[in-house]
N, C-alpha and C positions, 0 to 999 in steps of 0.2 A: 241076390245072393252074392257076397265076396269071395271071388274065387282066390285059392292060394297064392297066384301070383298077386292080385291086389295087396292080399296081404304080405305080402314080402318084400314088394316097392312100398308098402306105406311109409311115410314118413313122421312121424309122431310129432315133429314141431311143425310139418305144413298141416296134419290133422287137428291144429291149436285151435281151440275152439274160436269161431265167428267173433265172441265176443270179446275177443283182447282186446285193451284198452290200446288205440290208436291215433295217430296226431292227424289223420285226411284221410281222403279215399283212397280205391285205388291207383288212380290214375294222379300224378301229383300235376297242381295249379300252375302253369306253365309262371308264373309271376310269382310262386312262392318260393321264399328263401332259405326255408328252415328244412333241417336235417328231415322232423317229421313232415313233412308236408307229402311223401308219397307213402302211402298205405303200408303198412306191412303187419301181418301178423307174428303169432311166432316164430318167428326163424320161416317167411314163408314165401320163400324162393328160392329156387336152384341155378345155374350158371353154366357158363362158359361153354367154349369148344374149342378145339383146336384146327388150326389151316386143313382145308378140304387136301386131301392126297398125301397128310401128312401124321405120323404120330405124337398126342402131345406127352412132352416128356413131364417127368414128376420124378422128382428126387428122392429117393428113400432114406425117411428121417435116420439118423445114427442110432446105430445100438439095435435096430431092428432086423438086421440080416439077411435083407430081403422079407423076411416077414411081415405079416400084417398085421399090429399086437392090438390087440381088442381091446376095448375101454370097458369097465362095467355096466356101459351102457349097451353095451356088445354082444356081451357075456349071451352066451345060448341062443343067441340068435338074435332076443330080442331087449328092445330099451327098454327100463323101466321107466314109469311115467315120470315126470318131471315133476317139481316142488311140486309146479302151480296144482295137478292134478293126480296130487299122490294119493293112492292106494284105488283109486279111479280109473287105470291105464288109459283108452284114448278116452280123449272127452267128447260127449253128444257132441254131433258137428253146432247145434244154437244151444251149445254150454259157454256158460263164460268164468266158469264159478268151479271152486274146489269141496262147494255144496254134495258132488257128486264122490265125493272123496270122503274121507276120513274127518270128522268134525273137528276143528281147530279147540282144544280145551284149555288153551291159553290164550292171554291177553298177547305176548309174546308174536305166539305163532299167529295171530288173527290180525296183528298189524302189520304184520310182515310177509302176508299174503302177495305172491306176485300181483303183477300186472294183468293178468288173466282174472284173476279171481275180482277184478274189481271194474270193467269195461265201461262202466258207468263214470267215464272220467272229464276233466274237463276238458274243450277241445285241447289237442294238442299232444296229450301223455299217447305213449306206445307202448305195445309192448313187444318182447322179443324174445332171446331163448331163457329157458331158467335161470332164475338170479344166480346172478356171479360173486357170491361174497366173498373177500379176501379171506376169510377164514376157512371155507371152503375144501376139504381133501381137494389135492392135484387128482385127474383122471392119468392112465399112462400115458406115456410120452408116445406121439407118433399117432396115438387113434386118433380118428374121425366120428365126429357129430354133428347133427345139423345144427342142434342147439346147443347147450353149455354140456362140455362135459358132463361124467357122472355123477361128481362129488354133488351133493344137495348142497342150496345155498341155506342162508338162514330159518328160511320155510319151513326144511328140515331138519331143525335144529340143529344146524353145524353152526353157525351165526353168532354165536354168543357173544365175542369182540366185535363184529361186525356195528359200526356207525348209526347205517343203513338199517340194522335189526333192534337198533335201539333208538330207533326217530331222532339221531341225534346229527343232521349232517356236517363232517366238518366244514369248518368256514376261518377267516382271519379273528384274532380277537377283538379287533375294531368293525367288526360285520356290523353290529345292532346299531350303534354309534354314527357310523358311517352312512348306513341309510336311513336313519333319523333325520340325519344331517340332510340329506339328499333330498329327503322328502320336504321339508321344514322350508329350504333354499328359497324355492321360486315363491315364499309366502311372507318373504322378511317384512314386508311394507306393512301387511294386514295383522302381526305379531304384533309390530311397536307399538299398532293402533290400539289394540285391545290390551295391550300393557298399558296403556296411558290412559284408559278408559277406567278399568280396574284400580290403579292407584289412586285416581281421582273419587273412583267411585268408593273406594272402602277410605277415605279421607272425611268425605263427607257421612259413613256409619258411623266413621267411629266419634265426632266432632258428640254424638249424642248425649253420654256420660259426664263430656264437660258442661254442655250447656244444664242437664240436670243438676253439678253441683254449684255454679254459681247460680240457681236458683235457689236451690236450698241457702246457700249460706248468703246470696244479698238480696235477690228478687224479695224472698217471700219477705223476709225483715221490713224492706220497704214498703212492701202491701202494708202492712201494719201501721205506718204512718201514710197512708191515702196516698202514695207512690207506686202505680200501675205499669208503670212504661217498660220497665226492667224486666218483668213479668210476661209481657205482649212480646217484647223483642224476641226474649228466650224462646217462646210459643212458636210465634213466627220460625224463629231460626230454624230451632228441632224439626218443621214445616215442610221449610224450604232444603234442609239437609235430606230430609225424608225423601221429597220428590227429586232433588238430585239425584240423589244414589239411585232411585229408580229406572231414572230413565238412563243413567251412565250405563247400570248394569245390563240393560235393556240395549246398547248399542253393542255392550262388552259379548254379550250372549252372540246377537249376530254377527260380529265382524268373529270367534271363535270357531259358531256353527260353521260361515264357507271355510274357512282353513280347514274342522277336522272332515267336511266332507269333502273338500280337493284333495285331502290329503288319501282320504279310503280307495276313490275311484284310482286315481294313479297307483297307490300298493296295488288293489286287485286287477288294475292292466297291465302293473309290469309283471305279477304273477302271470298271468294268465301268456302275456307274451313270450315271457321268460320258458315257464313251460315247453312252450312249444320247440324252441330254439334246441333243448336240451337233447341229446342222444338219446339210442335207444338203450344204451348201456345204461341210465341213468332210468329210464322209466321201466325196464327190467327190476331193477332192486327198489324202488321208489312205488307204490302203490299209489293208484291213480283215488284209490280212497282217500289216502294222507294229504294228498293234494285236495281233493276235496273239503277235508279237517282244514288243512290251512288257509282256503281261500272263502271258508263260513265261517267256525266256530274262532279261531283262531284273529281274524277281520273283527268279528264280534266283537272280540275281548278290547281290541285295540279302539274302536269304535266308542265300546263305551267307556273309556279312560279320555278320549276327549274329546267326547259329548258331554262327562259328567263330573267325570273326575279335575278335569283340567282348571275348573271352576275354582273346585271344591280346596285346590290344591293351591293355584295362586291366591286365591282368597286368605286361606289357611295362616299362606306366609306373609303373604302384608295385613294381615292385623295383627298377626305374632307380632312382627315387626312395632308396627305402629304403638299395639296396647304397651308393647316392654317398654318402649319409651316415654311414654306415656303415666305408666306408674312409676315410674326412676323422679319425672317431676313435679308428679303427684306429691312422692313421700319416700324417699329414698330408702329408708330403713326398711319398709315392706316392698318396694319393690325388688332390693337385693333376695330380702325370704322368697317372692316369687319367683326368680331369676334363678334360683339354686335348686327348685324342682325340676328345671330345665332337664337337669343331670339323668335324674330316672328314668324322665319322659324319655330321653334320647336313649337309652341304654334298652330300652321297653320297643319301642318303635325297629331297634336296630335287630333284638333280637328277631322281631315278630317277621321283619325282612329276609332277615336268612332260611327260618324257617318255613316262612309260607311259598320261598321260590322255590322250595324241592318239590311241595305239594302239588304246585302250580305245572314246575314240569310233569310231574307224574301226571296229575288232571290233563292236562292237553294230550300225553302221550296216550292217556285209556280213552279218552273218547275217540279219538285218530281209530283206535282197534275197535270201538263200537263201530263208526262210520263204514270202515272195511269191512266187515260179517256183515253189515247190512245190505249194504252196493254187492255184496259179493253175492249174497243169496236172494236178494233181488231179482240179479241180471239171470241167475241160473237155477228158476223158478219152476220153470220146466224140468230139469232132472232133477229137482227138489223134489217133486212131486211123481216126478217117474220112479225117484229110488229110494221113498217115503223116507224122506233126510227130515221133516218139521221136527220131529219130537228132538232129535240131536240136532241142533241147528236153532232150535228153541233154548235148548240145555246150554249149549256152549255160549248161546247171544246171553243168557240171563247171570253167566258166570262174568263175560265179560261186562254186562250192564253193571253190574255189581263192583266188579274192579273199579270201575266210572266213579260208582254212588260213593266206595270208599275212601276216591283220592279225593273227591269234591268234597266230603262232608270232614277230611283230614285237613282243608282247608281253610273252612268254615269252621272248625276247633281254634284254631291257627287266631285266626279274626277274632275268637270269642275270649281266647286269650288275654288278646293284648287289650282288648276292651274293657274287659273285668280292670286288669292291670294297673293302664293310664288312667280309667275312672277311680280306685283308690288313691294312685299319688296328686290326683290333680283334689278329692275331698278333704283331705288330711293335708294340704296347703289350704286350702278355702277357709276349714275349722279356727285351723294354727291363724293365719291371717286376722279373720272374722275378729277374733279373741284378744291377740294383742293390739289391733285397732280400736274395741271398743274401750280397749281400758286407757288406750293412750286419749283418744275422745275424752273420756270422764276427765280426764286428771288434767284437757285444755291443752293438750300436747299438739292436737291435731283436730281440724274441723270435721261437722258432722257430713254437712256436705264433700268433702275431700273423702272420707270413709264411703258414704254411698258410692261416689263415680269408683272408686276403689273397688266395691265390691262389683258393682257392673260391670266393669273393664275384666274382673276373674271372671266372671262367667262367661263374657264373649270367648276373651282367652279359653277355659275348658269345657266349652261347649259344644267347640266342632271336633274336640276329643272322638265322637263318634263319626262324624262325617268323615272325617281325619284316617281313621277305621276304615271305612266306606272305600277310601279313595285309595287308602294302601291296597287292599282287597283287589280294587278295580287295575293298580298299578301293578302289581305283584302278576298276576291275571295276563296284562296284557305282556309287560315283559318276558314271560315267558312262552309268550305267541310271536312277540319279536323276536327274542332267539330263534326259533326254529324258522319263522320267514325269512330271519338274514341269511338262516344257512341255506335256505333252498334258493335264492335267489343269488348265495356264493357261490352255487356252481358255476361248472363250465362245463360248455359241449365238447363231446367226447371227442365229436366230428365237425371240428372248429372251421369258421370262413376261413381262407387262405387270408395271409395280410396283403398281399398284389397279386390280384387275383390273374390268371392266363385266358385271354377269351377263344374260347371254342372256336376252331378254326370252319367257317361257312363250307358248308356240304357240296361235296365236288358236283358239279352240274352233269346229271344223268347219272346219280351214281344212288343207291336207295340205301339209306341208311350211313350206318357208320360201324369204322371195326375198331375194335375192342381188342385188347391183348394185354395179358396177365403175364407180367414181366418177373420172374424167380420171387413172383405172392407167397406169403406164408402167415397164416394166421392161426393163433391159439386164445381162447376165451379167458377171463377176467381169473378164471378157478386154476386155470394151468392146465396143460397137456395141450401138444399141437393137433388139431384139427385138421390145417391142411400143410403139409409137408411141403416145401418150397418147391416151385413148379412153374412151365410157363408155358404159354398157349394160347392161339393167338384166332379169334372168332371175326373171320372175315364180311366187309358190309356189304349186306342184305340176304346173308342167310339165318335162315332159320334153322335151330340147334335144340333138339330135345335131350335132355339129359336124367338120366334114370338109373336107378340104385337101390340097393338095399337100405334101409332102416341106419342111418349114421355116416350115412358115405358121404356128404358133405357138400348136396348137392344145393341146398338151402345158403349153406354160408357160404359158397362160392357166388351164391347170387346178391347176398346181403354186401360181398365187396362191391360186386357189379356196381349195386347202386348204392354206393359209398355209406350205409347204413353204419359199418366198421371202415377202420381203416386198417391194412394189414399190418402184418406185427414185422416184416420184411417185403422187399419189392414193392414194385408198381403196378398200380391198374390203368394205362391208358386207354383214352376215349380220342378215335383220330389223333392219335402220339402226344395227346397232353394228360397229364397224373392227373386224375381224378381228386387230388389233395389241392392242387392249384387252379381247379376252378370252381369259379362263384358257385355259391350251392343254387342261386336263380338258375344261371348258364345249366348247372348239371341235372335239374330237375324237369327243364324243358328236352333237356336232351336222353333223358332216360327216365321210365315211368314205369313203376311194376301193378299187376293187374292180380289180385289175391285169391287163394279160393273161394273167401270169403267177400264177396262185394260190398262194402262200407259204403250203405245211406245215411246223407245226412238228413236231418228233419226239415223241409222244404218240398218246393216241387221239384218234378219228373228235369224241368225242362233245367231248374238248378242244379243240380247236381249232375247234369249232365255238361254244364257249362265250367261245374271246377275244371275241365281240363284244359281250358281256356278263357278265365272271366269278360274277356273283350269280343267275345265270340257275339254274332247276332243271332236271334230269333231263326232266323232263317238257316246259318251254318248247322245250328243245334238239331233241329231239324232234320237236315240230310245226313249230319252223324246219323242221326237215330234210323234214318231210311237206309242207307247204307250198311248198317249193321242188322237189320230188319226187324226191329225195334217199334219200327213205328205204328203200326199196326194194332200192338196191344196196347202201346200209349197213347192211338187215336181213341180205343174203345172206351178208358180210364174215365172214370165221372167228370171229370174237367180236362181232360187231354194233359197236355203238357204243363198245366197249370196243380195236377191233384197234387196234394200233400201226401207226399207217403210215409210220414209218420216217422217215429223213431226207427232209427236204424230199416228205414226200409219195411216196414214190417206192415204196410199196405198190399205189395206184391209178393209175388209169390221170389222161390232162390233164381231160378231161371231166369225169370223178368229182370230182378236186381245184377244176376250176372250181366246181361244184354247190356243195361244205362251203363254198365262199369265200362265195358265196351265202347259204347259212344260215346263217353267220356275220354277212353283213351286216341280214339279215334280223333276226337276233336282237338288232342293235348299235337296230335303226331312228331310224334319225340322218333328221334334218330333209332332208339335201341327202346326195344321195348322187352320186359320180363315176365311171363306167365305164368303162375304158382297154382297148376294143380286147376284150371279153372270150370272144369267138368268133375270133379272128383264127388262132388254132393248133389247131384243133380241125377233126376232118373232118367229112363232113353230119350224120350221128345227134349225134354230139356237139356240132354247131352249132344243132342243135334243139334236143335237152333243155337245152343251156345259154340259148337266147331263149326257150325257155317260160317258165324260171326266170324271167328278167328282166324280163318281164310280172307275175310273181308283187312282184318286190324293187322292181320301180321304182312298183308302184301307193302312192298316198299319201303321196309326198315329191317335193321337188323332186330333176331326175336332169339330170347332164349326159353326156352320149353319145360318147367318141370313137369314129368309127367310120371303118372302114378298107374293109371289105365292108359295099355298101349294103346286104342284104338283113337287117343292123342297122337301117335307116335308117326300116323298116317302124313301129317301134314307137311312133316319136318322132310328138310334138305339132308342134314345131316344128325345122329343118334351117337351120343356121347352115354357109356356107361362106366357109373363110377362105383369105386369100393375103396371104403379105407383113407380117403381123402385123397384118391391117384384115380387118373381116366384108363381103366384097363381095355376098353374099347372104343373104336371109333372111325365111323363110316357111315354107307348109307343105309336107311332101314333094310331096305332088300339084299344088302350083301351081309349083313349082319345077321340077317334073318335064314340066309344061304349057309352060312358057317356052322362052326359047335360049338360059340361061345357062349357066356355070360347070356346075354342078351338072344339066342336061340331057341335057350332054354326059356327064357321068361318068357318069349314071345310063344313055346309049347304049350308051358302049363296055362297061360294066356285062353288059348284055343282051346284047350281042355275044358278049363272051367266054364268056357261059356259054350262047351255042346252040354 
């Protein structure tokens, strides 16, 4: 049972369901470089403390008056739930999904599903507090929240300008361009090849027409006087043209296949890398579904443009080429009549262009919104079924299926168009031609043979009219999967590598850990209103600091600067007196590693995933992490020991067990500062113990900062930091805090209350 103090330290962004979509574990890969590479849920860490014997100062924002002015998030005591989990209030702790909420009945709002609602991402995406849309209401100035202010981001339809709400991310005008370019580069050698393959090879298709009419007009004649030879040649030729182009095209096929399949694997590695690199600011408004749209459905489209299309397309234009000059000296008078349907064809093709790239965006943006509903109630199957959500959750997928079926078949109009279209201007030149050829023929103007290759040569010419179709389709298709991958590959990290980076200065010998100090910080979220009001404070190495608060106090986003997740919007965060802005994100991730309520498994074994906190780590280190945190025990008893697969997301062991590997993982990472988010808060008594034995083991000889939610976390700490309002209105040791009348006496009353 939740006692009223539980509920009044909870905090609704470290309550962020298990299943945010996240870029690692908890404990981040001493070797990794990227912003996400240490775990974080939503907003799901608390921070700081200020020097033992002293009070930390906080500055009260202007216009406040000493007051503490309440954000809507605030209001009556309590937050309302955030986009991700609106009308929902907290989410199952194994929610991941806004399944439990309010059923999204737009395409809209189902793509623009946060990061929560879609956990099923590819590695790398994070998530963090409530999307931040620029369009966004400001919350007031001066409140405190763990997560984004109150204003809803586009989830809640405040979003409507919003980019980010319209899949649309911005990027340079030369983005698509640019990484065509990029991609194409490392491939110029095997281009030319298959250019020269193709020119040769549609030389030799198209030679067939002529050999046809100098048969008719000399071969056959001379058969007629017992002259064969002309006849066999021709045979011959047409033969040997035949088997050329065969095998040319047959070289042209595979020297295109490696280019467009080097070309797929690099897009979806530097997706896939790119990703990771990116803020959590970006993977808050960004749905880890969308990225999933882009790195399938969106791949797909481009895949098959040149698999298929690419062919269809050079081909297209060196017989264009080839045939038009080819009738000009054939018979110049019909070649001009064909030469003039150019006009249509191009005015046809141009229109079918403009139109079918709106459809195309549309089509990639609704299936992106089918993807999201699906990952989203997928991953939150469980309160699907808990809060009989199928029947709306059905409703809202088949509205959205439908948006899909709409813009695809708006597409496929599009195509049918232009086919009907160019198939009449190209018959009504064929007719007009046919007609004045044969009367020119009769009257001796022009040969019979010259009129056949004539008409052969129109039909190659409009015959790929529908392939031609085909390949627009597949073009139209894929450029509008390139737009959106250029844009998501134009970002940039919110929390960018420094350019000369500062190296962490080596750890005083005999000294445990490292301190920390928040130099006049102040941070406000992407929506507006300050969270934390400029302040500084200064967490001495190797103590441990539990810090604790009501519902918005801000004890989450003092921990998310900690570990440079943000960077502040004024002041410094020094780690041993270097800005956390000027060190390498490798340096800063080996030196500070936060540990989540939620323990992120990856799909491997016990003994992997205990090794992210150090991949150079042996057999044997991994090991006595696990023994040292007393881990090892139930990972001896596991079907394969240190070898079992525990499946997705952990979901082999029980929450306990998975908090423990997080543990030995951190243990094995041993970062200077470590940050603890809540790490008993979901676990019941036995597994509330073994996981604070652990933490006695993990937090000895570093400096530790403590969110904690249930005091009887609060036992371990050196020193108890309590905040309100984004200020430390107290701060001391547990037992003298617990001596007084403050803040924290009280919650430590109602504390003991609730659990007699």
């Amino acid at each position: 049972m939740t006692s009223a103090t539980d509920q009044h330290l909870h905090d609704p962004d470290d309550a962020t369901p298990p299943d945010s979509a996240t870029a690692a574990a908890n404990a981040t890969a001493p070797d990794t470089a990227t912003a996400g590479a240490s775990r974080s849920g939503t907003n799901t860490a608390g921070a700081g403390a200020t020097a033992t014997g002293t009070t930390a100062t906080s500055a009260t924002a202007p216009g406040t008056a000493g007051a503490s002015p309440t954000t809507p998030d605030t209001a009556a005591g309590a937050k309302p739930p955030a986009p991700d989990t609106a009308a929902a209030g907290a989410s199952p702790p194994d929610s991941a999904t806004a399944a439990t909420s309010a059923t999204a009945t737009s395409a809209e709002a189902a793509a623009t599903a946060t990061a929560t609602a879609t956990s099923a991402t590819a590695p790398g995406a994070a998530a963090g507090p409530a999307s931040t849309a620029p369009g966004a209401a400001p919350a007031v100035a001066g409140a405190a929240a763990d997560g984004a202010p109150a204003a809803a981001g586009p989830e809640a339809g405040a979003g409507e300008g919003d980019a980010f709400a319209q899949d649309v991310l911005p990027a340079p005008a030369d983005a698509q361009s640019a990484l065509l370019r990029s991609l194409l580069r490392p491939h110029h050698a095997r281009l030319w090849l298959a250019a020269v393959l193709l020119l040769v090879q549609q030389a030799a298709v198209q030679a067939g027409p002529l050999l046809v009419a100098y048969a008719i007009d000399h071969a056959i004649p001379q058969v007629r006087d017992g002259r064969h030879g002309a006849l066999v040649a021709v045979a011959c030729g047409y033969l040997g043209c035949g088997i050329a182009a065969g095998l040319l095209q047959r070289g042209f096929i595979r020297a295109a296949a490696r280019v467009s399949q080097d070309v797929l694997i690099d897009l979806r590695a530097r997706m896939f890398r790119h990703a990771q690199t990116l803020s959590l600011d970006f993977h808050e408004r960004y749905t880890s579904g969308r990225l999933i749209s882009r790195a399938t459905s969106d791949v797909e489209s481009i895949r098959e443009l040149l698999t298929d299309g690419l062919e269809e397309l050079l081909g297209v234009v060196l017989s264009t080429v080839y045939i038009s000059v080819l009738l000009i000296v054939l018979d110049w008078r019909l070649g001009l009549v064909t030469l003039l349907s150019y006009g249509p064809l191009y005015v046809a093709i141009r229109g079918y262009q403009r139109r079918s790239m709106v459809a195309y965006r549309r089509r990639s943006t609704a299936i992106a919104a089918v993807i999201v509903k699906f990952t989203e109630t997928m991953n939150g199957v469980r309160p699907v079924k808990s809060f009989r959500r199928e029947v709306p959750n059905d409703a809202a997928f088949e509205e959205l299926n439908h948006r899909h079926y709409r813009a695809n078949g708006d597409a496929i109009l599009e195509m049918a168009r232009y086919v009907v279209g160019s198939r009449l201007i190209a018959n009504v030149t064929v007719a007009g031609i046919v007609v004045w050829g044969a009367y020119r023929v009769a009257g001796g103007a022009m040969a019979l043979g010259v009129l056949a290759a004539f008409v052969l040569y129109l039909r190659r010419l409009y015959d790929p009219i529908d392939r031609l179709g085909m390949f627009l389709n597949s073009y139209q298709s894929a450029a509008a999967s390139l737009e959106k991958i250029a844009g998501l590959l134009a970002q940039t990290p919110g929390v960018p590598e420094p350019e000369r980076p500062v190296p962490l200065p080596p750890a005083a010998q005999g000294r445990p850990g490292r301190e920390v100090v928040f130099d006049r910080v102040s941070f406000g979220y992407r929506t507006g209103g300050e969270v934390l009001p400029a302040f500084d404070l200064r967490l001495p190495a190797g103590q441990t600091v539990a810090v604790v608060g009501a519902t918005g106090a801000g004890k989450s986003t003092l921990a998310k600067l900690l570990a440079r997740f943000y960077d502040p919007s004024g002041g410094r965060v020094l780690l041993d007196g270097v800005d956390l802005a000027d060190l390498a994100l490798a340096d800063l991730r080996r030196g500070v590693v936060m540990v989540t309520q939620e323990a992120f498994l990856f799909s491997g074994t016990v003994a992997d995933n205990i090794a992210i906190g150090r991949p150079d780590a042996t057999r044997e280190e991994v090991e006595a992490a696990a023994r040292a945190i007393g881990a090892h025990d139930f990972i001896a008893a596991l079907p394969d020991g240190y070898d079992t697969d525990v499946r997705k997301r952990g979901g082999r062991i029980s929450a306990g067990q998975r908090q423990l590997v997080a543990f030995a993982r951190a243990l094995l990472a041993d970062p200077g500062v470590l940050i603890l988010d809540e790490a008993t808060s979901s676990l019941d008594i036995p597994g509330e113990r073994a996981v604070q034995h652990a933490m006695r083991t993990v937090l000895t000889g570093r400096t530790a900062v403590v969110i904690a939610h249930r005091l009887s976390t609060v036992a371990i700490a050196d020193r108890v930091l309590v905040m309100s309002d984004g200020r430390i209105v107290e701060d001391g040791t547990p037992a003298a805090l617990i001596a007084g009348q403050g803040h924290y006496a009280r919650l430590d009353a109602a504390w003991r209350d609730g659990l007699a």
